[in-house]
C-alpha positions as CSV (number, residue, x, y, z in Angstrom):
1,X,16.2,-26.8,-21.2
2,X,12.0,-26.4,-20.3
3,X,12.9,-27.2,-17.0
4,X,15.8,-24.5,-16.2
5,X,13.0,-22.2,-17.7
6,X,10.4,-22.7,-15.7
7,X,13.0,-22.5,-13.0
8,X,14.3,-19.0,-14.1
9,X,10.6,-17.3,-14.8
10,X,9.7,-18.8,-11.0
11,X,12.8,-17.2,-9.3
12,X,11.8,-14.1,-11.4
13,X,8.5,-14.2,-10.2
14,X,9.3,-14.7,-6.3
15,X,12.0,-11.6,-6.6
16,X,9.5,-9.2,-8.2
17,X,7.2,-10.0,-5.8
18,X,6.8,-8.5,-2.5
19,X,4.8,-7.5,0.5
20,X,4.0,-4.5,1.1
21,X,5.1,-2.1,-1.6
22,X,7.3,0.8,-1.5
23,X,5.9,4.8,-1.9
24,X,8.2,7.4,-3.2
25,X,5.9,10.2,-2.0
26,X,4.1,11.4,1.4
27,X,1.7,14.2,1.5
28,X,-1.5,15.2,3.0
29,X,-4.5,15.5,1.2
30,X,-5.9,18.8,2.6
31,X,-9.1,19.7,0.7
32,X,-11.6,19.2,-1.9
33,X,-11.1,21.3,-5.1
34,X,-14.6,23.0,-5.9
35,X,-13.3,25.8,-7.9
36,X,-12.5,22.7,-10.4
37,X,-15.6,21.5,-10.7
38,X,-18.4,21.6,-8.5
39,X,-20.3,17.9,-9.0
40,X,-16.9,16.0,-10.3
41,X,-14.5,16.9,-7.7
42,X,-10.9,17.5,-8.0
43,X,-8.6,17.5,-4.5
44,X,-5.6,19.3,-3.0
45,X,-2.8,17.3,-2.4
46,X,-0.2,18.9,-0.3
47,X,3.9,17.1,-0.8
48,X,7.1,19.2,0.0
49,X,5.8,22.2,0.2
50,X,4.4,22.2,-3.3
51,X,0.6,21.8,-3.9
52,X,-0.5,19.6,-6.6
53,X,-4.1,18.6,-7.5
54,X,-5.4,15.5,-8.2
55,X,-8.6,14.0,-9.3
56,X,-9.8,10.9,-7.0
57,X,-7.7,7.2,-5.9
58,X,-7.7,4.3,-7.5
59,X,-9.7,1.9,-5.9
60,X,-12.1,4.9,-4.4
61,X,-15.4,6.1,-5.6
62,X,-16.1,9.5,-5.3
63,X,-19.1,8.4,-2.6
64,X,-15.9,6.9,-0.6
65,X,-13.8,9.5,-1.0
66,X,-16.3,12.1,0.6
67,X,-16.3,10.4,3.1
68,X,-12.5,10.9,4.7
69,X,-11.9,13.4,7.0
70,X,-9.7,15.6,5.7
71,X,-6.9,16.0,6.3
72,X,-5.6,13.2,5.7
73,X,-1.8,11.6,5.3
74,X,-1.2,9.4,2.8
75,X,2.3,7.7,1.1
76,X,1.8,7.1,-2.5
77,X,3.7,6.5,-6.3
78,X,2.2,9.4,-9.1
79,X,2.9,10.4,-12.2
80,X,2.1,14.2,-14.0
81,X,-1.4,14.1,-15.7
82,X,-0.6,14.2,-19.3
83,X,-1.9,16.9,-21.6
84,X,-2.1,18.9,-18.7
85,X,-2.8,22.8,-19.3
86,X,-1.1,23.8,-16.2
87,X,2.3,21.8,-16.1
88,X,3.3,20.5,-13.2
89,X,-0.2,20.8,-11.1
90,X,-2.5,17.6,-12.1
91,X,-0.8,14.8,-11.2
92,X,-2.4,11.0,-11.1
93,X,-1.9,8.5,-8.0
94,X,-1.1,5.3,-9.1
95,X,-0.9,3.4,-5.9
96,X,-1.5,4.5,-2.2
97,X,-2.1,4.0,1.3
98,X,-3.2,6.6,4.3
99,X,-1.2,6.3,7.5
């Protein structure tokens, strides 16, 4: 029994696992948002023709970020900022990579 166990939570292991990662989104990040704030930042994320804005990657300092030339294309998984007073415009990168 401890041994078909450790079995079954390995083969779980090796199936959720795997290289690479899949994006469900592609965009291009096309400008900083000053009007948001000037010293905090806030950025324009351009994805089927509908403009969202978001407020820095994970991973990514603000330093970093200033430093992309924009624009830039990136693939990436979100979800909609919670609490948000303008439904449907924050939203919050989860995971990411430029191409």
């Amino acid at each position: 029994m401890r041994y078909s166990s450790v079995i079954i939570i390995l083969f779980l292991t090796a199936v959720s696992c795997h290289k690479g990662g899949s994006f469900e989104s592609s965009g291009l990040i096309t400008q900083r948002d000053y009007a948001y704030c000037m010293f905090c930042g806030g950025d324009f994320l351009k994805s089927n023709d509908t403009t969202y804005r978001f407020d820095g990657l994970p991973g990514m300092s603000h330093e970093q970020f200033d430093k992309l030339q924009l624009p830039q294309k990136i693939i990436f998984n979100w979800v909609y900022k919670k609490n948000d007073p303008n439904p449907g415009i924050w939203i919050i990168i989860t995971s990411y990579t430029f191409y």
